[in-house]
C-alpha positions as CSV (number, residue, x, y, z in Angstrom):
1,X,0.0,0.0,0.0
2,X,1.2,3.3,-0.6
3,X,2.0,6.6,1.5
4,X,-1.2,8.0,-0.5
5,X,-3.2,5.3,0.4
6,X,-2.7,5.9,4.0
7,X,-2.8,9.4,4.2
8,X,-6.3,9.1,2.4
9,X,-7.3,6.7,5.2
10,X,-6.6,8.5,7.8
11,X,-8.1,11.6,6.5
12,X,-10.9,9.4,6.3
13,X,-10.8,8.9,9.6
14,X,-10.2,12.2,11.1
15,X,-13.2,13.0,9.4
16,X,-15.6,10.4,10.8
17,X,-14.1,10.9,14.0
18,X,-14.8,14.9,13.9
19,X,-18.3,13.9,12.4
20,X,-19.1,11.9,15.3
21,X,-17.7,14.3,18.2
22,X,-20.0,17.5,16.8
23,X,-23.2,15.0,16.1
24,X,-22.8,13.6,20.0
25,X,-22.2,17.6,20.8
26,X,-25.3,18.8,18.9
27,X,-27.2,15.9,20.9
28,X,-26.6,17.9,23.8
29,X,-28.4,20.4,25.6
30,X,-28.7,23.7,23.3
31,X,-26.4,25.4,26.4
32,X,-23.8,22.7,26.4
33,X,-23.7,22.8,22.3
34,X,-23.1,26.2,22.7
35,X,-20.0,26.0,24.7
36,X,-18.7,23.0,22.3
37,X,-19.1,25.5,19.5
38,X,-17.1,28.7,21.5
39,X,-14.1,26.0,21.0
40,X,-14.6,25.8,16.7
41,X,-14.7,27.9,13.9
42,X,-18.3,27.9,12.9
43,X,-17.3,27.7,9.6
44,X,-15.5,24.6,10.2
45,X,-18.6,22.8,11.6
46,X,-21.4,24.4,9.2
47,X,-18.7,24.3,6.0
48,X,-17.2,20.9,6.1
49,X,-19.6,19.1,8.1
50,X,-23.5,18.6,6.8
51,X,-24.1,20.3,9.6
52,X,-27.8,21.5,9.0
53,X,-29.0,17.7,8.5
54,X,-27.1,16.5,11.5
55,X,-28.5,19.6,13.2
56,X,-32.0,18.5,12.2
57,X,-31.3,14.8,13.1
58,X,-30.2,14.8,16.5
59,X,-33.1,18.0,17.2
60,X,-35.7,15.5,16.0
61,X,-37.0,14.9,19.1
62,X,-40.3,12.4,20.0
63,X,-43.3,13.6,19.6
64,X,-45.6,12.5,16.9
65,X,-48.5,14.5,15.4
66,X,-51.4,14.1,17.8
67,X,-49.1,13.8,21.0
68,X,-49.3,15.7,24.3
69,X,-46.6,18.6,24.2
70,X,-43.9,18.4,27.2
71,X,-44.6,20.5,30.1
72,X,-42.4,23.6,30.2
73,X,-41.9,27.2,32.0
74,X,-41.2,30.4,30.1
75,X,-40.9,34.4,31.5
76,X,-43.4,36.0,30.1
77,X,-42.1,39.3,28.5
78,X,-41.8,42.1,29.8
79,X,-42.4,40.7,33.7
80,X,-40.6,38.4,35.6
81,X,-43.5,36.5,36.2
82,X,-43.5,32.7,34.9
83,X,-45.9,31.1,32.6
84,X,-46.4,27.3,32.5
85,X,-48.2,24.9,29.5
86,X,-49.4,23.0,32.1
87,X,-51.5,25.3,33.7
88,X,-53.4,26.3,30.5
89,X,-54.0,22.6,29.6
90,X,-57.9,21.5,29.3
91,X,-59.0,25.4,29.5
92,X,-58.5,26.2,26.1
93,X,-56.0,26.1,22.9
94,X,-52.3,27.7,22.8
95,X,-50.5,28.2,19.7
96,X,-47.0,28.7,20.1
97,X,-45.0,31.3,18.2
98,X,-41.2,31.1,18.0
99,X,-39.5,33.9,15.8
100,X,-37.7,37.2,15.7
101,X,-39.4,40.4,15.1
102,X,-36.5,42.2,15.2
């Protein structure tokens, strides 16, 4: 085998290995993904990588159409006063907005 050979194998390698430690990161909590990413160039992970599909993968999550959402807290803005999904299930419907208006 030649030094080619080898040198393609390993880059091979290095690859799948750097592949694997940023999809286990992105599996993370958003917080601890964030402080992986502090420690790369961005544009090494979102430029070399398929980043947006592995970023869609391990996001997935569980639920199905038709399933109970997961119970969580938010501020509401402009207070510091808590709201809670829970508390607004059975009384009537929520719809959820997520975006930037600014």
């Amino acid at each position: 085998m030649t030094f080619a050979f080898y040198g393609l194998l390993g880059l091979t390698a290095a690859y799948a290995v750097f592949f694997a430690v940023v999809l286990a990161a992105m599996r993370r909590p958003p917080a601890q993904f964030g402080q992986f990413m502090k420690r790369l160039p961005a544009a090494l992970v979102w430029g070399a990588l398929p980043a947006p599909r592995m970023w869609s993968w391990a996001r997935r999550g569980g639920l199905a159409p038709g399933d109970r959402a997961p119970d969580f807290s938010l501020r509401r803005q402009g207070s510091g006063d808590r709201v809670t999904l829970s508390s607004y299930r059975g009384a009537r419907p929520v719809v959820l907005v997520f975006g930037s208006y600014t």
